[in-house]
C-alpha positions in Angstrom: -38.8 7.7 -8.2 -39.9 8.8 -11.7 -42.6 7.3 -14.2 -42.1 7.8 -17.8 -43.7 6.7 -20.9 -45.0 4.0 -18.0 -41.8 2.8 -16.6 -40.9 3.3 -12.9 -37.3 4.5 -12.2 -35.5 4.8 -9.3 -32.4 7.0 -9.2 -32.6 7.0 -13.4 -32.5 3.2 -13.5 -35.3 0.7 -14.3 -36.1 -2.3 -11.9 -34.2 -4.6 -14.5 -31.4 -2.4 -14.6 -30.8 -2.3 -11.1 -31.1 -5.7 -10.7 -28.4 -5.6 -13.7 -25.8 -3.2 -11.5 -26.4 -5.1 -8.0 -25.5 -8.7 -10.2 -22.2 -6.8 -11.4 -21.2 -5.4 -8.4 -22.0 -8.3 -6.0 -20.3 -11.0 -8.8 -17.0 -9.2 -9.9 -16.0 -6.5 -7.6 -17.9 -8.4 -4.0 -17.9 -12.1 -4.5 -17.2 -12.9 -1.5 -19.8 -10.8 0.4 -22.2 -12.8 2.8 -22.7 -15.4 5.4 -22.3 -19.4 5.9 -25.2 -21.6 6.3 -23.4 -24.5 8.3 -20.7 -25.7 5.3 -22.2 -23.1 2.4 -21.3 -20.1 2.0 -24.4 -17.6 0.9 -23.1 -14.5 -1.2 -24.9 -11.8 -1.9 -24.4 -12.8 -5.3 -26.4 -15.8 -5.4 -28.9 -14.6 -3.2 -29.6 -11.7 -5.8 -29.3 -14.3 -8.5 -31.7 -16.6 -7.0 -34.3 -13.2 -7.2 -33.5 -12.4 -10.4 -34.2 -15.9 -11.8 -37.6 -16.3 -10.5 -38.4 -12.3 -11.6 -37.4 -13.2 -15.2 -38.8 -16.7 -15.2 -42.6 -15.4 -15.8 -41.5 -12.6 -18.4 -39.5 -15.4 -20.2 -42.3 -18.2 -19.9 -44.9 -15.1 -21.2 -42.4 -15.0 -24.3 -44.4 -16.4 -27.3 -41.3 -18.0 -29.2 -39.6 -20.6 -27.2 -37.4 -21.7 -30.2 -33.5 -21.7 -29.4 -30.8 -22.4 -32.0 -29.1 -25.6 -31.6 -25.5 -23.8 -30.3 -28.1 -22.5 -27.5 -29.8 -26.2 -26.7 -26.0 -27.9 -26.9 -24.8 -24.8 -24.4 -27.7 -24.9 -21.8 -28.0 -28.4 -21.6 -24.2 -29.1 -21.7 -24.0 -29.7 -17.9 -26.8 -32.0 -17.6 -24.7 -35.1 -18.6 -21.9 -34.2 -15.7 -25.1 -33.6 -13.0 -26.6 -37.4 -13.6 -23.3 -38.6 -12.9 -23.1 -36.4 -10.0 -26.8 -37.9 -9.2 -25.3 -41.4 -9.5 -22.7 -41.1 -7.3 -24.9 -39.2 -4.3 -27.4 -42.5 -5.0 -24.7 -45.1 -4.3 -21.8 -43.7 -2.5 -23.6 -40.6 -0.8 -22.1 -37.2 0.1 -18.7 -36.4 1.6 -18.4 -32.3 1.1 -22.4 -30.7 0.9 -21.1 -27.1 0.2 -19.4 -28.5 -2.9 -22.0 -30.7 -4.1 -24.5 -27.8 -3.5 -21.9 -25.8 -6.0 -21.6 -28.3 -8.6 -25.6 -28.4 -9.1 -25.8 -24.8 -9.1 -22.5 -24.4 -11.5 -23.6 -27.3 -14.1 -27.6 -26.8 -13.9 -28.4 -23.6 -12.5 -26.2 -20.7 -14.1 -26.2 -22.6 -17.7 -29.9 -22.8 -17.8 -30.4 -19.1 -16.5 -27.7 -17.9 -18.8 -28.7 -19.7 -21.9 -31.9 -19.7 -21.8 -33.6 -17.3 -19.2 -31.3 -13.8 -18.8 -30.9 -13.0 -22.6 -34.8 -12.8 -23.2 -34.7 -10.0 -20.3 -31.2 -8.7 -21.3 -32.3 -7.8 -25.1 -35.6 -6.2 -23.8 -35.2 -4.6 -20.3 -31.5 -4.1 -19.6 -28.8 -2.9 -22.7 -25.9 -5.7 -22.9 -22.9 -3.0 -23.6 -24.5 -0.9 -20.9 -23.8 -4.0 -18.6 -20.8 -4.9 -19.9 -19.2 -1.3 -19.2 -20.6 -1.9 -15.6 -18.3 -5.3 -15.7 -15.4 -3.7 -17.1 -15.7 -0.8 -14.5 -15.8 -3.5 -11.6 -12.7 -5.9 -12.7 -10.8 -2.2 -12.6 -11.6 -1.4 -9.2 -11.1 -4.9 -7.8 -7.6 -4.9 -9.8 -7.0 -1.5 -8.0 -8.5 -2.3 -4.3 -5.9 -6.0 -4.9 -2.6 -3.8 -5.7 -4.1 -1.6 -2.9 -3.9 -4.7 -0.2 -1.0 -6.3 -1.5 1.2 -3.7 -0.3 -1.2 -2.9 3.0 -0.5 -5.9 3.8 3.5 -6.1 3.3 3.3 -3.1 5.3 0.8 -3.3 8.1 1.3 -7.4 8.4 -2.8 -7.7 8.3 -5.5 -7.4 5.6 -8.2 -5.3 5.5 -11.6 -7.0 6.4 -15.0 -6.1 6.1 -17.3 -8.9 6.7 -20.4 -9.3 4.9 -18.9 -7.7 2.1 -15.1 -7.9 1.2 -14.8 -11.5 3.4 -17.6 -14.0 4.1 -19.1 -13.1 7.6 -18.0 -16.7 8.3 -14.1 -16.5 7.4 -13.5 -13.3 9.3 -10.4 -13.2 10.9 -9.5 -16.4 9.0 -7.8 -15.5 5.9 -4.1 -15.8 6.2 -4.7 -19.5 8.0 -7.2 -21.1 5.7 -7.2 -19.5 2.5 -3.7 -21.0 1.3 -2.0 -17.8 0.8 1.0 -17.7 2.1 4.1 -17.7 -0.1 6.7 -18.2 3.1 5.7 -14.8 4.4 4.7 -12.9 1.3 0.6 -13.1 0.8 -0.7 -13.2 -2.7 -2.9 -10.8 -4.0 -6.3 -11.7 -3.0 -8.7 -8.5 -3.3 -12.0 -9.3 -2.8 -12.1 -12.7 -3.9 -10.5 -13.5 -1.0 -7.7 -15.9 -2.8 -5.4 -15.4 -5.3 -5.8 -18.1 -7.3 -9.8 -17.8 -7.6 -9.0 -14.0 -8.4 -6.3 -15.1 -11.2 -8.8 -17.6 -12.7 -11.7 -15.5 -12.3 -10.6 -12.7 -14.1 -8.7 -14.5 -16.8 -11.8 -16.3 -17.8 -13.0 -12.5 -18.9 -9.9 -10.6 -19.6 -10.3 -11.2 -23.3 -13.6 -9.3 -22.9 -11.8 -6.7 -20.8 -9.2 -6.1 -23.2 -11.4 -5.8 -26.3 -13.7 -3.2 -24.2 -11.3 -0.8 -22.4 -9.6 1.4 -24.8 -7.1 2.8 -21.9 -3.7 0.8 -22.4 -2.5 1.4 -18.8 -5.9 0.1 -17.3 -4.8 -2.7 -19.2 -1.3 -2.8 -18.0 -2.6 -2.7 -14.1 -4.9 -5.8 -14.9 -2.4 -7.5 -15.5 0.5 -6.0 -12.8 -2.6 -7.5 -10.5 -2.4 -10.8 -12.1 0.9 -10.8 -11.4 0.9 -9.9 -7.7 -1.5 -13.3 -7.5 2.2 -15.2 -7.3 0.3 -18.2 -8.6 2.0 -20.2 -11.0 -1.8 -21.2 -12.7 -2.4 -17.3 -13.1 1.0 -17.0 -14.8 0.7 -19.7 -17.3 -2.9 -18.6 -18.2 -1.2 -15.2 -18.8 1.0 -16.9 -21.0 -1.8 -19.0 -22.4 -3.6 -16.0 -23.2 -1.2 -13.6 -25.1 -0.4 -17.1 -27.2 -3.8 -16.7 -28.2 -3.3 -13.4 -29.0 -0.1 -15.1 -31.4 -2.7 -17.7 -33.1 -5.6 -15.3 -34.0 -3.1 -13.0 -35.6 -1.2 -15.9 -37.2 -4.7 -17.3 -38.8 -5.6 -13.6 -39.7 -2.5 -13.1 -41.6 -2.0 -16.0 -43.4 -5.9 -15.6 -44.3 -4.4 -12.7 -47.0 -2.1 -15.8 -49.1 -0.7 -15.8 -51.2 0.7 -12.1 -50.3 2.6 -12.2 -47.1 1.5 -10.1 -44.3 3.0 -11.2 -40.7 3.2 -7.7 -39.3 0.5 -8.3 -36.7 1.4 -11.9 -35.8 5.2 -11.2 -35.8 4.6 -8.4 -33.1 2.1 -10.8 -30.8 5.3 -13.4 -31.4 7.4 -11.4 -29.8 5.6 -10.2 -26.7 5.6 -14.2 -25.8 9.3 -14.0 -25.3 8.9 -11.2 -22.5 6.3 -13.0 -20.9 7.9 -16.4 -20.9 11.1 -15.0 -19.7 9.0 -13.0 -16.9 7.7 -16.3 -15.7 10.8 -17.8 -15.5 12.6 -15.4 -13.5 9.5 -14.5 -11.2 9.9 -18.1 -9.9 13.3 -18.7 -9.8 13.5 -15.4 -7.9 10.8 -16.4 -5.5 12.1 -19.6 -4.8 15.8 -18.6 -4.4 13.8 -16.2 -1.5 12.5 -19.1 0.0 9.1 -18.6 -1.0 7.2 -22.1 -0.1 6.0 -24.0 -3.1 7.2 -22.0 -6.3 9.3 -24.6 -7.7 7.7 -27.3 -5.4 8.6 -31.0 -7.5 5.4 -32.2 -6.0 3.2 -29.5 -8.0 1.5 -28.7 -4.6 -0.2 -32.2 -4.5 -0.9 -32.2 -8.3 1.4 -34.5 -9.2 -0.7 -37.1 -6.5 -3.9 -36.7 -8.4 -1.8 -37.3 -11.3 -0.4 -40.5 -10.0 -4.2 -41.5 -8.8 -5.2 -42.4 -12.2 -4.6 -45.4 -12.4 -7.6 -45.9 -9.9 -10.0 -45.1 -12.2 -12.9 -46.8 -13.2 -16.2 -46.4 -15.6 -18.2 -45.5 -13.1 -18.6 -42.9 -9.6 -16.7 -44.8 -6.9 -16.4 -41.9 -4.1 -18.9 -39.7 -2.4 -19.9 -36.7 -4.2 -17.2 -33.8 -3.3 -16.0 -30.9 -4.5 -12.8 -30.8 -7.0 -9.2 -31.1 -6.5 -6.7 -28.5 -8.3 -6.4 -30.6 -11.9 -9.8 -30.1 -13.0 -9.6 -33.4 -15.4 -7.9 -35.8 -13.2 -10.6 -34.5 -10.1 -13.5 -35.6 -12.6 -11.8 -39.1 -13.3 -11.0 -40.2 -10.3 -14.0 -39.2 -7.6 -16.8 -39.7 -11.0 -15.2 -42.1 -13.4 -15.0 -42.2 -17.1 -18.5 -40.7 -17.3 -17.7 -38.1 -15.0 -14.3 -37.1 -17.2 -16.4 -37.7 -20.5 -18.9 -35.0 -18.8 -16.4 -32.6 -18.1 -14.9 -32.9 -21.4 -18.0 -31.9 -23.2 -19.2 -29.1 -20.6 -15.3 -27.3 -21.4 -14.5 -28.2 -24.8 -18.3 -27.6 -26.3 -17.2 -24.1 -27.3 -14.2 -25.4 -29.9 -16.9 -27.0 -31.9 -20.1 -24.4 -31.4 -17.3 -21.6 -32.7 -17.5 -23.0 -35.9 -20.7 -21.7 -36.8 -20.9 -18.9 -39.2 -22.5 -17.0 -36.8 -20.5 -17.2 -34.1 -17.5 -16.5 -36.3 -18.5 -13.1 -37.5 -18.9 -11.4 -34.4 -16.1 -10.3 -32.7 -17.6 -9.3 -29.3 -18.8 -13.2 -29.5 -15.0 -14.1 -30.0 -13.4 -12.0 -27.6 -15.9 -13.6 -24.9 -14.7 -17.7 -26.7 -11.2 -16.7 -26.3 -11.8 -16.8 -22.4 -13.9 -19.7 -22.6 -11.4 -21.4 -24.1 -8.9 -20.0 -21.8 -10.4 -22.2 -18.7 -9.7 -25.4 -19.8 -6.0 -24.7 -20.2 -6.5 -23.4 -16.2 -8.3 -26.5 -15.9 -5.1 -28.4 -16.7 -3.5 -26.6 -13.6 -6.0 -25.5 -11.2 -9.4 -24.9 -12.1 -10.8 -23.0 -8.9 -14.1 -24.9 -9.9 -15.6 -25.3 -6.6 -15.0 -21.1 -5.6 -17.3 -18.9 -6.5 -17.5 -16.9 -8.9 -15.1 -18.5 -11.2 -18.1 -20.9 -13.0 -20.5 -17.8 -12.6 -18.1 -16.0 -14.4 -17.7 -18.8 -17.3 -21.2 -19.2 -17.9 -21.7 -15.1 -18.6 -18.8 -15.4 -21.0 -20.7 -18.0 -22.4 -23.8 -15.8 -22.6 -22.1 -12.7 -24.4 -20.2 -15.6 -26.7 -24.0 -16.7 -28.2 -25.9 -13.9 -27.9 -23.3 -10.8 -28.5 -24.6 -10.4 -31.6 -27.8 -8.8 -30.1 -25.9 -5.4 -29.7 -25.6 -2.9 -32.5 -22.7 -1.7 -33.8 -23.8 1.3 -32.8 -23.9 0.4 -29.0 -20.4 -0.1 -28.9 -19.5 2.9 -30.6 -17.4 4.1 -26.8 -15.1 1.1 -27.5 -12.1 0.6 -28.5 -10.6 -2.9 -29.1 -6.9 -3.2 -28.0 -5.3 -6.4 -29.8 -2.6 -6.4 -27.2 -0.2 -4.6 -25.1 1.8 -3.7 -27.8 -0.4 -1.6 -30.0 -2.8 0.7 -28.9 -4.2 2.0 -31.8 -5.0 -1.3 -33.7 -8.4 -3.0 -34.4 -7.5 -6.6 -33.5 -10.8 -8.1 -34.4 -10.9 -6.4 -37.6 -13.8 -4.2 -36.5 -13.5 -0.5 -36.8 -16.5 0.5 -34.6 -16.6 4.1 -35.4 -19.9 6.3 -34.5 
C-alpha cells in the first residue's frame, strides 16, 4: 500500500480502480462465478456490483450538478415503463419463475439507473474509461481463448472443465451437458465461461463493435469470431451476419455522403465480405444437419415457431404470472405482459435509433461503435435474446453507458488504438478518426 498526493493505492491501483478491474473480470471473462440462493443464482458479478452502487451512491448524491441531458433521462428511465407492467402482472396474476422476475427488476431498473446515472459521475473522476475499456477488451480475448480451448477439450476428453464458484455456478456443478441445452447430437457448443453458447454468442456480440474498433491486432479479431463460430448457434450466426451488414450500411452512408463524386471503394469491399459470410452460414448448417446434428435445420425453430403461433392470444393487458422470457424476445413480451408489455419492450430496445440522432451522439465515434451493438440486440432479440442470462443485459446497459458518455475521453486517451473497419482491411480508419498521438 502506497499514499500519494493523498490517495491510497494498493498494488498501483486506487480503490475505484480496483473496484473497476474486479467488475471487468467478474462480468466478461467469470459471469458465471458464484452460488444459488434457492432459484437465483448470485455471481460474483452482481455481488461486486451491488458494493459498488452503494460506494458511488454518496460521491454521486455529494455531486453539486444533478442536471442530465435529455438522451440521459430517456436512457435511464427507459425500463421504468416495462417494470410497472411487470408490477401489474405480480399484483394480479402473481409469480411463476422468482429467479427471472428477480432478473427483470434488476436488468430494467437496476443496471440502467446505475449506468446512466450513477457509474459515469465516478468513471470521469476516479477510474479512466479507455483504461477500463482495455481491461474489457483484454477479458472478451481470454474468454474467446479459454472457449476455443474447451471446445476441443471437450471433443477430446468427452467432459468440460469445471471449476465451481468461478468458471460454473457452485449450484450447476456437474450439470452442464444436461441442463444447459448444449448438445448438438453429440458435438457441445462452445460455452467458455458463460457456461452456454448462446448467452456467450449474444453476450459478446452486443460488444464486439466495441472490440473491433479497440483492438488493432487483425488475428485477435479473427479468433473472436472463429469463437463465435464454435457457439454452433444459428442466433450467433445471423447476428454475425447482422453485424458485418452493418459494417456494409455505415460505409454505404459514408460514401455516398461525398455525392455527387462517386466513391464506393469502402462500401464495395464490406459488400463483398457479406457473400463469404452468408455462404459460411449456409453451408455450416447444411453440413451439421446432414451429420445429424439435432436441431440445425429443425422446421419448428426450436419451439420458436410456437411462440410465434401464440400470438393470437394476446391481449392489452398482463394475463400470466410474471416469468422470465422465452427465445423471441418480442413475442415473450406480448404474450406473458400484453400490448403494454410489447410497447415497453419496444421503447427499452429501439430508444437508441432515435437518441443517435443527436449531434452529439453522431460525432463521436467511440459513442457509435458502442450503438452499433446496441442496435445489434434487437435483431438477436428477433431470434433469441438470452434476456433472462446474465450478463447479456449487464452487458447492454455498459454499451449503453460508453454510447452517451464516450465523449468524456480525450482523443488523446485513445491514442494506443487502432480502429479496424472490418476484416478485410487492417490499416483503415473506419470511423473516420485518425487517432494519432
Amino acid at each position: 500500500m502506497s499514499i500519494r498526493n493523498g490517495v491510497v493505492r494498493w498494488l498501483g491501483l486506487t480503490g475505484p480502480e480496483w473496484m473497476a478491474l474486479l467488475l471487468v473480470v467478474f462480468f466478461v471473462a467469470f459471469p458465471k462465478g458464484g452460488f444459488r440462493a434457492g432459484p437465483i443464482p448470485i455471481t460474483w458479478g452482481y455481488i461486486l456490483l451491488a458494493i459498488a452502487i452503494m460506494a458511488a451512491l454518496p460521491f454521486w448524491l455529494l455531486r453539486a450538478n444533478f442536471r442530465f441531458l435529455p438522451e440521459e433521462w430517456f436512457a435511464g428511465t427507459s425500463g421504468l415503463p416495462f417494470l410497472v407492467v411487470i408490477v401489474i402482472a405480480i399484483l394480479t396474476k402473481g409469480i411463476a419463475d422468482a429467479g427471472s422476475t428477480v432478473q427483470m427488476f434488476i436488468s430494467f431498473g437496476v443496471l440502467p439507473l446505475a449506468m446512466v446515472f450513477l457509474f459515469p459521475a465516478c468513471i470521469t473522476r476516479q477510474v479512466s474509461l479507455d483504461w477500463t475499456l482495455k481491461l474489457m477488451r483484454g477479458c472478451m480475448f481470454f474468454a474467446a481463448v479459454y472457449g476455443i480451448f474447451l471446445f476441443f477439450y471437450h471433443i477430446e476428453e468427452k467432459k468440460f472443465i469445471e471449476i465451481p464458484f468461478l468458471t460454473v455456478n457452485a449450484g450447476d456443478a456437474g450439470q452442464m451437458e444436461s441442463t444447459k441445452h448444449i448438445d448438438r447430437g453429440g458435438l457441445f457448443k462452445l460455452i467458455s465461461t458463460y457456461n452456454n453458447g448462446n448467452v456467450y454468442g449474444v453476450s459478446t456480440l452486443i460488444l464486439l463493435p466495441l472490440y473491433d474498433f479497440l483492438e488493432p491486432r487483425k488475428w485477435r479479431r479473427y479468433l473472436i469470431r472463429a469463437a463465435l463460430i464454435l457457439t454452433l448457434s444459428r442466433t450467433v450466426w445471423m447476428g454475425m451476419l447482422a453485424l458485418q451488414f452493418m459494417y456494409f450500411l455505415r460505409e454505404f452512408f459514408k460514401d455516398a455522403s461525398a455525392f455527387p463524386t462517386l466513391r464506393l471503394g469502402r462500401s464495395v469491399k464490406s459488400a463483398l465480405l457479406l457473400l463469404p459470410v452468408g455462404i459460411f452460414i449456409g453451408t455450416g448448417m447444411a453440413i451439421l444437419s446432414s451429420r445429424g446434428v439435432a436441431g440445425v435445420l429443425d422446421p419448428n425453430l426450436g419451439g420458436r415457431l410456437e411462440q410465434i403461433q401464440a400470438l393470437d392470444k394476446v391481449r392489452l393487458f398482463p394475463f400470466a404470472p410474471a416469468q422470465g422470457f422465452a427465445e423471441v424476445v418480442y413475442t415473450s413480451a406480448a404474450v406473458y405482459y400484453g400490448l403494454l408489455g410489447l410497447v415497453g419492450m419496444l421503447w427499452v430496445l429501439f430508444l437508441p435509433l432515435w437518441l443517435v440522432r443527436l449531434k452529439r451522439l453522431r460525432q463521436n465515434k467511440l459513442g457509435i461503435a458502442a450503438w452499433m451493438g446496441l442496435m445489434l440486440y434487437p435483431v438477436l432479440g428477433c431470434i433469441d435474446g438470452a434476456m433472462d442470462f446474465i450478463p447479456v443485459m449487464a452487458f447492454y446497459w455498459f454499451a449503453y453507458m460508453i454510447f452517451l458518455y464516450a465523449d468524456v475521453i480525450e482523443r488523446r486517451d485513445l491514442a494506443h488504438f487502432r480502429q479496424p473497419t472490418s476484416l478485410l482491411e487492417s490499416h483503415s480508419d473506419p470511423f473516420g478518426v485518425n487517432h494519432a498521438p
